[in-house]
C-alpha positions in Angstrom: 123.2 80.5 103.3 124.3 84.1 104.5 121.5 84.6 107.2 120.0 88.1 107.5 120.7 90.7 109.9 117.9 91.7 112.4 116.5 94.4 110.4 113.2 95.7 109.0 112.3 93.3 106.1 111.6 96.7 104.2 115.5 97.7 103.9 116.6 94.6 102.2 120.2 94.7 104.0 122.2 91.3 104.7 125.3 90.6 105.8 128.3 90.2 103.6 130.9 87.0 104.4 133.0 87.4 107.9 136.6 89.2 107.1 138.6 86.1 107.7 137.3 84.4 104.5 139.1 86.9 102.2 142.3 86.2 104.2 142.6 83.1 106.1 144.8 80.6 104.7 142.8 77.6 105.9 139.9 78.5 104.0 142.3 79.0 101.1 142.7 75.3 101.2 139.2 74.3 102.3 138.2 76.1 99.0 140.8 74.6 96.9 139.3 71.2 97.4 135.6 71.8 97.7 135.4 74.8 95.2 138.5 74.9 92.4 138.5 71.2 92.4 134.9 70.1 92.2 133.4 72.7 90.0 134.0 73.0 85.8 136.9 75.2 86.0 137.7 77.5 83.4 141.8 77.0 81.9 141.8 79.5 79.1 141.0 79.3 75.4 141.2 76.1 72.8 143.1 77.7 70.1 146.1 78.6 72.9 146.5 74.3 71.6 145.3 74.2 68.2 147.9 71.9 66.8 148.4 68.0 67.5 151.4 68.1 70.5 149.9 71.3 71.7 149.9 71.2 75.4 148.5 73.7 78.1 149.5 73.3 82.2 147.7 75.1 84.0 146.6 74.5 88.2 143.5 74.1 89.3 143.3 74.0 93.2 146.0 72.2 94.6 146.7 70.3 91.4 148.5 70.8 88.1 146.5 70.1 85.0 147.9 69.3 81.5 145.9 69.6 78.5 147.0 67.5 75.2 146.0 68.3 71.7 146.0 64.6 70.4 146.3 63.1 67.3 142.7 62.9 66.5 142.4 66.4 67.3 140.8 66.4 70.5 141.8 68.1 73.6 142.5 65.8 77.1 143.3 66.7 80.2 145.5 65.2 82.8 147.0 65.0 86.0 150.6 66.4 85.0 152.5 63.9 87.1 154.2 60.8 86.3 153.0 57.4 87.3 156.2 56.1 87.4 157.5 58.2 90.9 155.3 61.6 90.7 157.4 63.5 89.2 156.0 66.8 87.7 156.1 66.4 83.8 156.0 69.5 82.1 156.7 72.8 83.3 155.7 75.2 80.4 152.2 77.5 80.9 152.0 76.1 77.0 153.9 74.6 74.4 154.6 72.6 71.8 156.0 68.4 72.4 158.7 67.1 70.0 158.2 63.5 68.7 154.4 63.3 69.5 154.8 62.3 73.1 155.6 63.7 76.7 158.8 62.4 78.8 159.5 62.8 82.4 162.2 64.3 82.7 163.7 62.3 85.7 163.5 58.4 84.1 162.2 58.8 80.7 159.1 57.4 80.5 156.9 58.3 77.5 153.3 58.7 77.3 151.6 59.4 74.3 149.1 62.2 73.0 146.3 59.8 74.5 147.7 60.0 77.8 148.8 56.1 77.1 152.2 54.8 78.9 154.2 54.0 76.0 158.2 53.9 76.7 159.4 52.9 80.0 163.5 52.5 79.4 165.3 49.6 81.3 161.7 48.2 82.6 160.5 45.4 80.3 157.3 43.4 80.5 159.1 40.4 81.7 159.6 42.4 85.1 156.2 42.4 85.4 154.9 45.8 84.6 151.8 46.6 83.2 151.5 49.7 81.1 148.1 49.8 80.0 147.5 50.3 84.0 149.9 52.9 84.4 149.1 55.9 81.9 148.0 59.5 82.7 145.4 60.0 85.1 142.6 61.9 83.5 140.4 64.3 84.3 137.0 65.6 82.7 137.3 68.0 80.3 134.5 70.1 78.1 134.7 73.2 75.6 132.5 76.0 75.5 132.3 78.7 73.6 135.9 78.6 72.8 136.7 77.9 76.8 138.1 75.2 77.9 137.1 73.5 81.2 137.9 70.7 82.8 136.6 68.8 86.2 138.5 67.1 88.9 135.9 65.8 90.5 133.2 63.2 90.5 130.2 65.5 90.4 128.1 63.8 87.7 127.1 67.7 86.7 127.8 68.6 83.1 129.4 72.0 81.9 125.9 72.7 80.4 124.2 71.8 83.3 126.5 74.3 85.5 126.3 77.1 82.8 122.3 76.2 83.2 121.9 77.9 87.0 124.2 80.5 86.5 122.1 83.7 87.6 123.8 85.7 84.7 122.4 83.2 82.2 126.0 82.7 80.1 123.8 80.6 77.7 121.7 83.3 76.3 124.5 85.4 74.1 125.0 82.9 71.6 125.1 85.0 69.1 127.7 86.6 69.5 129.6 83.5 68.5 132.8 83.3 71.6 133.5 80.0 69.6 134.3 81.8 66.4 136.9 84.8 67.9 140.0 84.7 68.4 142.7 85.9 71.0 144.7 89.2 69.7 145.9 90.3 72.9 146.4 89.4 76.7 147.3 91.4 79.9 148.5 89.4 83.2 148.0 91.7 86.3 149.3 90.2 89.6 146.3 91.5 92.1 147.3 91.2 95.7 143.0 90.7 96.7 141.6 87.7 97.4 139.6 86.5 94.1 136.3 86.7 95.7 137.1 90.1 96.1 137.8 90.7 92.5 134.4 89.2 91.4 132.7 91.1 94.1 134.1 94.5 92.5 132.8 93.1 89.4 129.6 92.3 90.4 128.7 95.8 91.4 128.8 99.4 90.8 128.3 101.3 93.9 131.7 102.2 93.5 132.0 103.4 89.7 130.8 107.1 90.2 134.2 107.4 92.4 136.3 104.9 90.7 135.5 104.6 87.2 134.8 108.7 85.6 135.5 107.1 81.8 133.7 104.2 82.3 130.7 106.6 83.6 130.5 108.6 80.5 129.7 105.9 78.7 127.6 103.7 81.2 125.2 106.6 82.6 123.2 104.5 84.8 127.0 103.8 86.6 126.4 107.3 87.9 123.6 105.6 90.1 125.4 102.8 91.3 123.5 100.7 89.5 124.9 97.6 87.7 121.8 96.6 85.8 119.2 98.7 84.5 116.7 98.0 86.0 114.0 99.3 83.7 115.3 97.3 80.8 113.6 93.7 80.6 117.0 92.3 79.8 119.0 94.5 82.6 121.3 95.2 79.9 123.8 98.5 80.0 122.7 101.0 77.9 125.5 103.0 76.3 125.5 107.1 75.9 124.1 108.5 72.8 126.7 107.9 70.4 128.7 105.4 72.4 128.7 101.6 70.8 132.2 100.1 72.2 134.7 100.2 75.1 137.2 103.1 74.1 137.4 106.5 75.3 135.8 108.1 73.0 133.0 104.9 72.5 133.9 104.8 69.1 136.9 102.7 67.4 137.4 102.0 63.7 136.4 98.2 64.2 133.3 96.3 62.1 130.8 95.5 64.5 131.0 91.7 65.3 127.9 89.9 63.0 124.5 88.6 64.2 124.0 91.5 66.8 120.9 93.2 67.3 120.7 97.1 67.0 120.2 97.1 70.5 122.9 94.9 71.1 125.3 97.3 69.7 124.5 100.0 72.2 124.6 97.7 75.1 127.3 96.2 77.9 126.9 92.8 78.7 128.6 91.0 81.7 128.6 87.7 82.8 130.1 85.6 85.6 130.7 81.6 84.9 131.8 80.2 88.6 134.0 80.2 90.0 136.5 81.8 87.5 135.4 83.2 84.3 134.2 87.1 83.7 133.2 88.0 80.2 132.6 91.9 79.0 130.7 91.6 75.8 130.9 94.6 73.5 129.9 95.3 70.0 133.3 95.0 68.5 135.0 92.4 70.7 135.2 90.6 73.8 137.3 90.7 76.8 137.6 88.2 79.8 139.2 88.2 82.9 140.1 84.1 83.6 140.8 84.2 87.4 143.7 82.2 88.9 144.4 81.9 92.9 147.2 81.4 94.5 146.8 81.5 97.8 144.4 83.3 100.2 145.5 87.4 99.4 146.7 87.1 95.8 145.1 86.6 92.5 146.1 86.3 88.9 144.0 87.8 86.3 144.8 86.8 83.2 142.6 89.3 80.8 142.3 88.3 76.9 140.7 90.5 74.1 138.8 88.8 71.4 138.3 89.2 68.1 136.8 87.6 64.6 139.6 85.9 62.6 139.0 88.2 59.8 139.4 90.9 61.7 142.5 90.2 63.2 143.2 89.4 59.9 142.4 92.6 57.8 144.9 95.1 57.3 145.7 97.7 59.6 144.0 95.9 62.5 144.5 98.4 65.7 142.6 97.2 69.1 145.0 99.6 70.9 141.7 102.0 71.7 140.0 99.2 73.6 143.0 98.0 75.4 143.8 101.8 76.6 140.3 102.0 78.0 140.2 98.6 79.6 143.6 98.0 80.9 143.0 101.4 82.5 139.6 100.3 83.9 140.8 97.2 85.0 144.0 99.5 87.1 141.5 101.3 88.6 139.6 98.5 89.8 142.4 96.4 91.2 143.7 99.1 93.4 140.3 99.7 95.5 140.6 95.7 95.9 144.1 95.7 96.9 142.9 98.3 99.6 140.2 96.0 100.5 142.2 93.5 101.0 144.4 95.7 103.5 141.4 96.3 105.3 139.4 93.2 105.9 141.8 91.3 108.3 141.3 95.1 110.6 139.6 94.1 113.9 137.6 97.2 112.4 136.1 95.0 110.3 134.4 91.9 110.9 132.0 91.4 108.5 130.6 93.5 105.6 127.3 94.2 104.9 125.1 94.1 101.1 122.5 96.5 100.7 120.2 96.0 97.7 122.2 97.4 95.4 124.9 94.4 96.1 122.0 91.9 95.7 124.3 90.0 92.9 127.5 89.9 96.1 124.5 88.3 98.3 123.9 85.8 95.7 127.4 84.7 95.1 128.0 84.7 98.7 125.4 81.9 99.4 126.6 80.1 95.8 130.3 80.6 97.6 128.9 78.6 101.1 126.7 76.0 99.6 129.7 75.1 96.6 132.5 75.1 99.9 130.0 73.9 102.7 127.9 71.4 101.0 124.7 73.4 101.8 121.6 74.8 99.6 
């Protein structure tokens, strides 16, 4: 755990992770195995595959993953290498396979939806191979919510059992239904900042009354630094009078989404899922930043906007109101992480330091150690 400074108990301060792990390519990797590839990692949304030979590849760690919509339906994942010499098997971020099966493209062999070795051209059983040994490696694999997620590892932990412990308590907005909505837009942003970085910024607010005037207006407790209200039981966000969505005014033409409470509908939800998944829940929609590493100082954000089906649906659908104020938001916040990211490899800085107002950045710091470390 993140041990506290040597300071009066009373000011609540501890100190924040040394510099080098927002920057230090060997931790990169250290975290690769003992983070991205041992906990439920999120891959995106089901209905980016919802036909039979629907595939997804997508890399998880060190690895590549690919996800097959099979003939029953259901999604697998796999190791997206070939068992014959380890070639890489499909390139794609998603597509769509011809003929019901998947074929390396350097000696043809076949493997079906299943992940089942089923063509191997110019070796015959009489040489002595066995193809029932020799299909797709798989991996675990769960849906949530509409999220996909699989496992490399051989944690016995459930999805349900991570989602459990998560200090944001993902399992408790249910109704608004993330199974039911659909995707009606994505962003990609190419963030030079380490990802812990990025879920630091979005863990707090201290720096929203300088970064963030439009999201202020509508969030006035932001004006205090504050990310949750404190004085609410459920430390939701209470909108401005008037205000019920993410736009610029706080208003949009949209139907509220169905099932929410009155409170609901004047209140920002957030939610973190380790160690990649970020979820704004409005009245009107949802958006999610699904956080990909790729090495120690860069992150992709892949940020997707969902919506019911028959609202996407209806005629003169517009979500161009939300967007403008996200996408905006989302600019603002990548470029004080991109300067953060300048500055923690300064000999200026050594380590940083979370004052009680970053109490959810202490909390993912020790969740960070004990997930990479192996310790409580």
């Amino acid at each position: 755990m993140v041990k506290e400074l040597h300071l009066e108990k009373s000011t609540r301060i501890h100190p924040g992770l040394p510099g080098r792990n927002y920057w230090d390519a060997g931790v990169h990797e250290v975290e690769q195995e003992r983070v991205f590839e041992r906990s439920w990692f999120c891959l995106g949304r089901q209905e980016e595959a919802p036909e039979v030979g629907d595939y997804l590849v997508r890399r998880v760690g060190r690895e590549e993953v690919l996800v097959l919509r099979g003939k029953d339906g259901v999604l697998r994942a796999f190791y997206n290498v070939c068992r014959h010499r380890g070639s890489v098997l499909l390139d794609d971020d998603h597509g769509h396979l011809k003929g019901a099966a998947v074929l390396c493209p350097y000696h043809n062999w076949a493997y079906g939806l299943d992940g089942a070795l089923i063509g191997t051209p110019n070796v015959h059983a009489k040489d002595g191979l066995d193809r029932a040994a020799y299909g797709l490696r798989p991996m675990r694999l769960e849906v949530w919510e509409g999220f996909v997620f699989v496992k490399l590892s051989d944690d016995p932990r459930t999805l349900l059992e991570q989602l459990a412990i998560e200090p944001d308590e993902p399992l408790s907005y249910d109704r608004y239904a993330l199974d039911e909505l659909r995707i009606a837009h994505r962003v990609v942003y190419e963030v030079e900042a380490n990802w812990k970085i990025v879920i630091d910024n979005f863990n707090e607010c201290l720096h929203c009354p300088g970064v963030h005037p439009e999201l202020v207006k509508l969030v006035p407790m932001y004006r205090r630094g504050q990310v949750v209200d404190h004085e609410r039981p459920d430390f939701g966000a209470t909108l401005a009078d008037g205000a019920y969505t993410f736009t610029m005014s706080g208003t949009t033409d949209l139907p509220f989404l169905p099932g929410l409470t009155e409170i609901d509908c004047r209140t920002y939800w957030g939610y973190a899922v380790f160690p990649n998944l970020l979820v704004n829940l409005v009245s009107t929609g949802v958006m999610t930043y699904r956080l990909e590493p790729s090495s120690a100082t860069h992150t992709t954000v892949v940020s997707e906007y969902l919506y019911r089906p028959e609202t996407i649906g209806a005629g003169g659908f517009d979500y161009s109101d939300m967007v403008e104020f996200l996408d905006l938001v989302s600019r603002q916040d990548w470029s004080v992480c991109e300067r953060a990211q300048r500055g923690v490899r300064s000999k200026g800085f050594v380590q940083g330091v979370y004052p009680p107002q970053d109490s959810l950045l202490h909390g993912f710091a020790g969740r960070y150690l004990a997930e990479r470390d192996g310790g409580p």
